[in-house]
N, C-alpha and C positions, 0 to 999 in steps of 0.2 A: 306413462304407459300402464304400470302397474292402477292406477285410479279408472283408467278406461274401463281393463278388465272385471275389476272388481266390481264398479256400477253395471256392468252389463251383465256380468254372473248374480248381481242382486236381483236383479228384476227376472229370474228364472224363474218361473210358474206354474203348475200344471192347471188344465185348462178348466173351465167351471161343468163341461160335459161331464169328463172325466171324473171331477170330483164326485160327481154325484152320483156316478154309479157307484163306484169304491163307497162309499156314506154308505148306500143301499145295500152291497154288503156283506160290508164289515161293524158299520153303523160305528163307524171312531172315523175322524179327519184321516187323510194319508197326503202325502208330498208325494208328488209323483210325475216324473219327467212326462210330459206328452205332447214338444212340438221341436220341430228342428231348429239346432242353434246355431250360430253362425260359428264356426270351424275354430276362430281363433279366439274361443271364449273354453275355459274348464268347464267341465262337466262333468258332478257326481252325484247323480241320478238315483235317489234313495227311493226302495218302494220298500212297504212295511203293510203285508196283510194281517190283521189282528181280529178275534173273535172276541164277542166281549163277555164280561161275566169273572166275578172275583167268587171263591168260595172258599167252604172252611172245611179242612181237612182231618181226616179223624186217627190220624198219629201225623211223632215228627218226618215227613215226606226228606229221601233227599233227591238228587238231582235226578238218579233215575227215577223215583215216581213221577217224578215231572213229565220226562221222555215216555213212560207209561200211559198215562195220561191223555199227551199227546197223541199217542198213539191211536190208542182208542177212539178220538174223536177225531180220525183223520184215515183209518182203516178199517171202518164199521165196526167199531162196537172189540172187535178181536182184542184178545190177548196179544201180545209182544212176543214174536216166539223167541227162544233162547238166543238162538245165535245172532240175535240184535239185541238182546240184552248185555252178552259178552261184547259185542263191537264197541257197544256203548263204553262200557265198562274198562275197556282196553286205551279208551281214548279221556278218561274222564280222570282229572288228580284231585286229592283231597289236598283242601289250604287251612283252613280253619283259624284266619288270622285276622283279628278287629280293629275297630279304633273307636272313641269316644268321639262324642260331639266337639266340635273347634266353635266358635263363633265366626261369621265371616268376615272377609278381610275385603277392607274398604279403600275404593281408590284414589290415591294421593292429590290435592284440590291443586289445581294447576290454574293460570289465570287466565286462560282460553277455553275455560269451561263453559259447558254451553246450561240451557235454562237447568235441564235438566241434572246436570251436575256443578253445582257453583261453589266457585270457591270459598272454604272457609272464611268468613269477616271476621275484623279483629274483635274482642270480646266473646266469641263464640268458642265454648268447650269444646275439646276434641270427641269425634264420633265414640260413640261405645257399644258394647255387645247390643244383642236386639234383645227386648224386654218378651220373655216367654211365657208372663202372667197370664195371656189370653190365649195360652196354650190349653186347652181342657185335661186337664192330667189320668180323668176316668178315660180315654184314648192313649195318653202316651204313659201312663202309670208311671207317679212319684215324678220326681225333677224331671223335665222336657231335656233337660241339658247332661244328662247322664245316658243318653240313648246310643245307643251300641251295635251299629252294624260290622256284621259279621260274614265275610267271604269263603261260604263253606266250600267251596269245591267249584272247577272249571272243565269244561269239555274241550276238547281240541283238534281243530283239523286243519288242515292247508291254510286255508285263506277265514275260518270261521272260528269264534268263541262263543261257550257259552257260560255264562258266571251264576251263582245262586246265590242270595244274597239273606240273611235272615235280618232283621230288625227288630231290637227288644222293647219291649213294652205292651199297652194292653191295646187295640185297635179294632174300629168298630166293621161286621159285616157289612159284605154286600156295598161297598165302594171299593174305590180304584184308587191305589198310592203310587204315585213314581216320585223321580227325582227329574227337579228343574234342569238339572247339569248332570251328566255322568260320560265321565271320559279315563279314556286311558293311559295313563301317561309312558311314554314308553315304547310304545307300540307303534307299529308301520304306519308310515305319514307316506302321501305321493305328492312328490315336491315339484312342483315347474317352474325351475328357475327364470326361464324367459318371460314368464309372463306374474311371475311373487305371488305365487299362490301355494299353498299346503291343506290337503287333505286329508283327516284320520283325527285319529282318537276319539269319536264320538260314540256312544255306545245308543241301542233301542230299544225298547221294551215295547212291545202288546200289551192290549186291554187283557187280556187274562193270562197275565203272567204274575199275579200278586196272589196268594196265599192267606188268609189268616189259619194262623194253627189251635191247636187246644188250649194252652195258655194266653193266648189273646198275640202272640207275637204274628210278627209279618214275613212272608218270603215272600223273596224278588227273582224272576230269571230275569237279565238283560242279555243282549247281543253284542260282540264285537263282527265286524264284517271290514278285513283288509281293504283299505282303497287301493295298495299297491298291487298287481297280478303276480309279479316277481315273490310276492312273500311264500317262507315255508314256517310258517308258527309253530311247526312241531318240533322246529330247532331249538327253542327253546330261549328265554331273555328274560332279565329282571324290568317288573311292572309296576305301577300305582295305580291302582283305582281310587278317582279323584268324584267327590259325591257331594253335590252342595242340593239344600231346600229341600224336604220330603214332603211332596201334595198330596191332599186328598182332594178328589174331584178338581183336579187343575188348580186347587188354592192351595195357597200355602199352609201348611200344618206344623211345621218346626221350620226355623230356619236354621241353619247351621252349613258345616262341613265335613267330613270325613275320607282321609286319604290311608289306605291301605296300600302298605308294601307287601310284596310278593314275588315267587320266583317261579315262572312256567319251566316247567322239567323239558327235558328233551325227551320227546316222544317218537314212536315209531312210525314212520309213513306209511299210509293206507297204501294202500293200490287204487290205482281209477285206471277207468276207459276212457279212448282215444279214439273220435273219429273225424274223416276228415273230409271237405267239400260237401257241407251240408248247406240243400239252396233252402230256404225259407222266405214267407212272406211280411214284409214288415211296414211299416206307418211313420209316419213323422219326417220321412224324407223326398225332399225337391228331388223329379225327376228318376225314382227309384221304388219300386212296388215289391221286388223279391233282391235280396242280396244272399251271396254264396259265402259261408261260412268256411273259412279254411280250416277249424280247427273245433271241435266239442269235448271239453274234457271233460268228464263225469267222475263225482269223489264222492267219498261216503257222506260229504257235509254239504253238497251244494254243488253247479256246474259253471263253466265258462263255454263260451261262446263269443269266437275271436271272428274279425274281422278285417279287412281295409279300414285305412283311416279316411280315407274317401267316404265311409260309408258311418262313421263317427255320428252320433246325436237321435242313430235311429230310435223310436219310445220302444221304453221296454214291457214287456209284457206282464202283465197280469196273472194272467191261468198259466204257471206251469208246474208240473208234477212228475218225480219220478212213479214211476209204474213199476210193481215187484213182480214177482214168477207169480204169487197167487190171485193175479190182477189189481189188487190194493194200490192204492197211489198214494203217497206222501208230497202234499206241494208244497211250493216255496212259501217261505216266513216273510222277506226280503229281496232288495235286488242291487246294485248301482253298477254302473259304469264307468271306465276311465280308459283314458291310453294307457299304452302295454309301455315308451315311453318317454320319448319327447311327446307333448303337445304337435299335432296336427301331422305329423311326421312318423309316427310308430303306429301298429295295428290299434282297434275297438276292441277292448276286452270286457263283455257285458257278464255280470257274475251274480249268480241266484244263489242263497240258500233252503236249505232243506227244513222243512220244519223242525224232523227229528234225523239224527245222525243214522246212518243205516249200515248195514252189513253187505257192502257193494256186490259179492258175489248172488245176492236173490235181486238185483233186479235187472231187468228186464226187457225197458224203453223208456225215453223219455218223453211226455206229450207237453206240447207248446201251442196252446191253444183247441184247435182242432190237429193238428197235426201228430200221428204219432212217431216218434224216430226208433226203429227196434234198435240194441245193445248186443252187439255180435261181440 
């Protein structure tokens, strides 16, 4: 049963239309749910809007220049007024806790290894580190294998992370670095026993979420986004952030590892808006063109939008933004879906976040497309 599921949750796709408009743009690939699936398959439905563009900054930025930043290119051009500065700020912990490069760890030759992993033959030496000679050192300055990612600080809200990550060494403009792997360890998983499936710990980055600073080092924001709807992150839980391979332009540029321990504080709960029987139009589903929303919660970090599980797999959308008092709008970075919590049998809880974290008492409405929903 569990092999069913999991071949038919592989072949999850979105569709080649879609892709191409998202290409158009955001002009980076996106994964993104856009047809209905059959009921008793999992489903967690990742969209990730990204702008592209790496630059170099002219001091050390930390998390709120980022949100500054953001800001700007998402409010026309505006200043951040204060009291989203303080939000921010109120919701943001300093960690400032490292790790060196690991070499990576290789999986054990087993004798049903397929082509691509075969088992050790006898006379054959055991695997060893990866050789980082053809590492260009004028990029990662001095030993590749001494490189030091550093976890300066996290923002926090209900269901949303965000991590800032610095990377030492000297790194070339005007490309794009991420990591092959970046997960959380620790962190809310949405588990369906019936059907052997676990969701979470994965983390995401945008195209212009990398940094090079004045010393040639690199900053990274990545994203955590709960798959579970039940989580409250502000409670607080000890974490790893687990970081294997740093790319440039999708190749590999070091290979390694790095696991950072850490401890999210206990933070204080925002406040959100609640509203409820919201009818909407939506796509992807047999036999169904508008469903009635029982529930819209709106947080300083991003919304949910609950439904019947009858109405499960509907695509999620694209365009949506909160709207503040001075009409500015902040859209979503992100999105996924999941049941609230059996499979097939508990409510749709579809979940966006916000680009930048906001100060919930200025806004407004939220708009989902064409539609706008005012914020009484």
């Amino acid at each position: 049963m569990r092999t069913i599921y999991q071949r038919a949750f592989d072949h999850v796709t979105a569709s080649d239309h879609l892709k191409k408009e998202v290409l158009e743009m955001t002009k980076q690939e996106q994964d993104i749910l856009r047809r209905r699936i059959p009921r008793a398959v999992l489903i967690a439905a990742v969209l990730i809007l990204v702008l592209a563009g790496t630059a170099v900054a002219v001091s050390v930025p930390g998390i709120q220049d980022w949100f500054r930043q953001y800001w700007q290119e998402t409010a026309g051009d505006t200043a951040m007024p204060a009291e989203q500065e303080e939000a921010i700020g109120q919701m943001t912990q300093s960690v400032g806790t490292s790790a060196g490069t690991k070499a990576p760890e290789t999986e054990p030759a087993t004798a049903n290894a397929g082509p691509a992993e075969e088992a050790e033959k006898p006379g054959e030496s055991e695997k060893t580190a990866p050789d980082h000679t053809d590492v260009p050192e004028a990029i990662l300055g001095g030993d590749p294998s001494q490189t030091t990612v550093t976890l300066e600080s996290v923002t926090v809200g209900e269901k949303h992370l965000w991590l800032l990550l610095h990377v030492s060494g000297n790194f070339e403009p005007g490309k794009t670095y991420t990591f092959a792997r970046a997960e959380l360890i620790g962190a809310p998983e949405k588990v369906y026993s019936d059907l052997g499936i676990k969701v979470g710990k994965g983390l995401t980055q945008g195209a212009d979420s990398c940094k090079i600073l004045e010393d040639g080092s690199l900053q990274i924001m990545v994203q955590y986004q709960s798959p579970d709807p039940n989580t409250d992150l502000t409670a607080g839980r000890a974490l790893c952030l687990h970081l294997e391979t740093l790319l440039m332009e999708r190749e590999p540029l070091l290979e390694g590892q790095w696991e950072i321990p850490f401890t999210l504080e206990q933070g204080t709960l925002t406040s959100s808006i609640k509203l409820e029987n919201i009818l909407l139009p939506v796509s992807g589903l047999e036999g169904a063109s508008d469903v009635t929303f029982q529930e819209m919660r709106v947080f300083s970090t991003g919304m949910e939008l609950i439904c019947d599980a009858e109405y499960a797999g509907f695509t999620l959308w694209t365009d949506v933004a909160l709207i503040l008092a001075d009409g500015s709008e902040i859209p979503n970075s992100a999105a996924h879906a999941s049941w609230e919590g059996e499979a097939e049998k508990s409510r749709w809880v579809a979940d966006y976040t916000w680009k930048v974290p906001v100060a919930l008492e200025q806004a407004a409405a939220v708009r989902i497309g064409g539609q706008v929903i005012p914020l009484s």
